[in-house]
N, C-alpha and C positions, 0 to 999 in steps of 0.2 A: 485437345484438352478443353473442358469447360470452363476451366478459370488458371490464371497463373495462380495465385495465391490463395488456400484455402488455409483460413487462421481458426483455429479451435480456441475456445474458451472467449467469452462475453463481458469480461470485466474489463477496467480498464487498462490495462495493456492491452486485451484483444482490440478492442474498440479504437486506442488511440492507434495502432499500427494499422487497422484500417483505412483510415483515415489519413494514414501516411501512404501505405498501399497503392493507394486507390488511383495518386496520378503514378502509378508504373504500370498500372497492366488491370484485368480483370481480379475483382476479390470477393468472396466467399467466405464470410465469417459465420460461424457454429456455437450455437450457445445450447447447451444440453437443457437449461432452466424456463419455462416459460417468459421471462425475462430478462435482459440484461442485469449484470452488477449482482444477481443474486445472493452470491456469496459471501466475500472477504470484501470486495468492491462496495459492497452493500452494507457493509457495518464496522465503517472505519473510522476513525476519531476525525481523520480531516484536516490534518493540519501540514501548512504548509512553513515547516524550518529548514531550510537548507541546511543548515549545518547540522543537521542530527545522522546522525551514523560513521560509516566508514568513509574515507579516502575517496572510492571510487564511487559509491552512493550521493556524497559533496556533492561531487565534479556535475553528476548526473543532474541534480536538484538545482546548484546554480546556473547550470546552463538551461534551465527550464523557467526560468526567472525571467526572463522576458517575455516569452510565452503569458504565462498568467495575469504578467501584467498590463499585458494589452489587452486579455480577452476582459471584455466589460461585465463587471458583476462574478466574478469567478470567485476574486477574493474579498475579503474584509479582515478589517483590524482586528485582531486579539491579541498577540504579545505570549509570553512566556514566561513564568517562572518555576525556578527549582528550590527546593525547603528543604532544608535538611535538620537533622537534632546533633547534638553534640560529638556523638560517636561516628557523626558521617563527611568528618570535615574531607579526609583524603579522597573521596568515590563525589562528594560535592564541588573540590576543586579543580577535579577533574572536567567534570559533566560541564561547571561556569566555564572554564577556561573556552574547552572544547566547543562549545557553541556559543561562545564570544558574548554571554551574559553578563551584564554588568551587577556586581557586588552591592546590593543596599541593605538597609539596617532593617532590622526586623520591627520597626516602630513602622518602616515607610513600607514592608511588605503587607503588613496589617492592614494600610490604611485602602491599601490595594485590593485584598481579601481580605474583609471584616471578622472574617471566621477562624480563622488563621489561630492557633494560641499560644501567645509569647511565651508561656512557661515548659511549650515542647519543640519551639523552632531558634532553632540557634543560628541557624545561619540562613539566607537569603540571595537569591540571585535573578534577575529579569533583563529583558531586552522585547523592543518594538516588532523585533522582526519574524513574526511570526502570522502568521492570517489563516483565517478559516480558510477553507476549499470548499464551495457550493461544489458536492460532488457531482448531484442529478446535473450542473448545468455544466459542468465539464464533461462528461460524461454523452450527456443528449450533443453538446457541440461538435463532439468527435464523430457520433453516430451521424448526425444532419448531414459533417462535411462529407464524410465516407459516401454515404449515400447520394449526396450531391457528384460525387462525382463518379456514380454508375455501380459503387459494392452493391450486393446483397448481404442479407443481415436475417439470418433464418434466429430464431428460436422456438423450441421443444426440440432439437434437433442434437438429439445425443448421439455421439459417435459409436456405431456398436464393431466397427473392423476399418482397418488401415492397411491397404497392399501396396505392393509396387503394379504400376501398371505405363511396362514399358522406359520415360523419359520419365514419369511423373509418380504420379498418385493416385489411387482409388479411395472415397472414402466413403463406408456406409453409413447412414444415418438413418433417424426415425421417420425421418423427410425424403429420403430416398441417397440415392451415391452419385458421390458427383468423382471428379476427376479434377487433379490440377498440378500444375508442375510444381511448385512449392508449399510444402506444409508446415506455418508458424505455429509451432507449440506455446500455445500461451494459456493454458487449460487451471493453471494457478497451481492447487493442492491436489489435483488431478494430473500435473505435467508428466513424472514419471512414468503414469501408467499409459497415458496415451504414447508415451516415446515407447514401451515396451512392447504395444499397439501392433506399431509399425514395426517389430524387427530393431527397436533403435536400442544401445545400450543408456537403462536410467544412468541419473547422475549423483544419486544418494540425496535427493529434495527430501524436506523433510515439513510437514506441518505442522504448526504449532499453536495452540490454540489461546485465544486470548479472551476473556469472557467479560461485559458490561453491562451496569446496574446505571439504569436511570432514576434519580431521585429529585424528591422537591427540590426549590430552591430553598437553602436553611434559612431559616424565620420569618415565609415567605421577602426574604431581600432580593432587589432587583440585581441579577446576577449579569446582566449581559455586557457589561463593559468588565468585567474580572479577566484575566489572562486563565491561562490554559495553566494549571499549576503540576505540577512531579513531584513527588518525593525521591529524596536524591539516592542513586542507584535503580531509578525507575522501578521503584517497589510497588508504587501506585501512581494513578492522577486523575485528577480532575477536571473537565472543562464545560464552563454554559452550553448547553441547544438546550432553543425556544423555550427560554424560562424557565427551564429546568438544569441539573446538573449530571453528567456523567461522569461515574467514577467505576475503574477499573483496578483491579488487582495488578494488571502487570504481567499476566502470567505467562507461561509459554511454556505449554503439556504437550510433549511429542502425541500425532493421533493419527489415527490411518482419515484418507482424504473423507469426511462425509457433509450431512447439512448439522454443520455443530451446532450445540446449544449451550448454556452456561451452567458452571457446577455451584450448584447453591454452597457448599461449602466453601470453594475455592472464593468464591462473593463475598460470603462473610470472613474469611479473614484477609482478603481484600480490604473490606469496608471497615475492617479492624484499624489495619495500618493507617488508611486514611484520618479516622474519627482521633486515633493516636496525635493528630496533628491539628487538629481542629477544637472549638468548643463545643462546638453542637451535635449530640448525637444524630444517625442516622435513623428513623423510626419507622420508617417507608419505602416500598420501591415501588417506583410507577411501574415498570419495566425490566426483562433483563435479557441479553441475546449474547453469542458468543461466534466468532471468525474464527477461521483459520489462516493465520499469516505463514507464507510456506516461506523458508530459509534455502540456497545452496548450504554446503557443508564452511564455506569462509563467509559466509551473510553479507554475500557480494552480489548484485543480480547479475541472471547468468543471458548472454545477449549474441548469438552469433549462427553461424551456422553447424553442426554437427563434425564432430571431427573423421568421422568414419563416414557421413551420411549425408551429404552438402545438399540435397533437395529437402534435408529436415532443420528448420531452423526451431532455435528455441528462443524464447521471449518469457523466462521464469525465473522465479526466487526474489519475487517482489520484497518480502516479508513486509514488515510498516511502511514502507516507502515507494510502494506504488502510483498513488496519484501525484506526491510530489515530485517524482522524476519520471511520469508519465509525457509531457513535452519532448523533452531530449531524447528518455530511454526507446519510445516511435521513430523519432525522425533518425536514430542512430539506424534502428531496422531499415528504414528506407535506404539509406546511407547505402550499409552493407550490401545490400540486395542489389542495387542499382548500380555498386559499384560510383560510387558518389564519394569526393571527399569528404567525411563527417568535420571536420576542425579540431576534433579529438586529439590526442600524441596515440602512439603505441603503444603507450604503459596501459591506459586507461584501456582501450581497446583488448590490451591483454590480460587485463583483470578480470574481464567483462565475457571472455571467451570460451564456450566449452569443454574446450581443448585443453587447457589449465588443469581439469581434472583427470586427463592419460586417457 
């Protein structure tokens, strides 16, 4: 075999299990794009909440929480809040509770975001614990480590066939086919088909596309100590990069995998919802671009080895939550493969499991 481990897809999950890989055995990572991160990896909001999601999402995110915090310069401060209007007190108490936001007055969310306006926001909620993610340097750090320790790291290297050959794997590419005894499916919005590739049964992934508008900062104000703001039921939000503001609809349009772009409609009544909350129209986009964040069918990522297929592991159904449960969700990869205690329980493990879906 020419590699133990050949991992498909360039984002980060591929990237970080590299990097976890790489002290087990020989790795081979495949990225179809001229690039790393091209995709979903490449057009994320960035933010680092632990508490946002599910149950088994948490678990992943806090335990990556040491991780970020050592690596120097990864994160930075931003914080959180969520706004809601009168009719959203139940979907608002929920979202506060759930990520352990503290309740303030709408005088003191104001003074927070200037733009804010008191006669559409009725209720209020924020917390500290929130920080940007410099993705590029999470991202090139995982790549450094992997390659420091002997991966290779192809890109323009699109997988065009998957066989079995023998104990292992054959796999062709635009770069040629290599061989390896394990194949990490981490392909993002792509995973299915490359499991269908191989002989593998998909898992019903599903992509969903989420689209973002860069705009001024409103009245040229210095926006970058603002928090990341939502409107409550994640209908929209808003958050500072480099002087400017991104605001997103929120949206999530089932789509088959491709290189998405943003639906100028779906923008504008995005940018509705928002402006709804605000004083200041929107008059301008710098910018607009749109991701695919891919789901399993319970919006759990899906982390284990194949239940029919144990040389085919999967590493998908990041949806939002990929870089911040990128730490744990790698070193669990390593874990399993290696046959290594993760520190995990078996709950977590079995939520996490392909096998969960028959």
């Amino acid at each position: 075999m020419d590699f133990d481990f050949i991992i498909i897809g360039g984002g980060i999950a591929g990237v970080s299990a590299a990097a976890r890989l790489a002290e087990l055995g020989r790795v081979l990572l495949l990225e179809a794009e001229a690039a790393l991160a091209h995709h979903a990896s490449g057009r994320s909001a960035a933010l680092y909440e632990p508490r946002y999601g599910l149950g088994p999402v948490v678990e992943l995110s806090l335990a990556s929480e040491g991780y970020f915090h050592a690596a120097e310069g990864v994160l930075g401060p931003r914080g959180m809040m969520i706004v809601g209007r009168e009719s959203d007190a139940a979907v608002f108490g929920a979202e506060a509770d759930g990520m352990a936001l503290h309740r303030i007055s709408v005088d003191e969310a104001v003074a927070m975001v200037p733009v804010l306006n008191p006669g559409a926001v009725a209720f209020a909620a924020h917390a500290d614990h929130a920080w940007d993610i410099d993705t590029d340097l999470l991202l090139q750090g995982f790549a450094r480590h992997a390659r420091g320790l002997g991966a290779q790291i192809l890109t323009g290297a699109r997988v065009g066939r998957i066989a079995r050959n023998g104990a292992g794997w054959r796999v062709a590419t635009a770069q040629g086919d290599f061989t390896g005894r394990i194949v990490v499916n981490a392909a993002g919005a792509w995973a299915d088909g490359v499991a269908a590739m191989a002989g593998v049964r998909p898992l019903g992934l599903t992509p969903l596309r989420r689209s973002m508008a860069r705009i001024p900062a409103p009245g040229g104000r210095d926006v970058s100590r603002w928090p990341m703001v939502f409107g409550a039921g994640e209908t929209w939000y808003a958050k500072p990069d480099a002087g400017a503001l991104i605001v997103s609809p929120a949206e999530e349009h089932p789509m088959e995998p491709h290189d998405a772009w943003a639906d100028d409609m779906v923008l504008a009544e995005g940018l509705a919802r928002y402006e709804e909350m605000v004083s200041e129209p929107v008059t301008r986009l710098l910018a607009s671009w749109a991701g695919l964040r891919t789901f399993a069918p319970d919006r759990v990522l899906v982390i284990g080895p194949d239940a029919r297929e144990p040389g085919f592991f999967w590493l998908a159904g990041q949806g939002g939550y990929g870089f911040q449960t990128s730490p744990a969700a790698s070193l669990l990869v390593a874990d399993l493969i290696g046959g290594r205690d993760s520190g995990h329980d078996a709950t977590l493990r079995a939520a996490l499991d392909p096998a969960r879906f028959g």
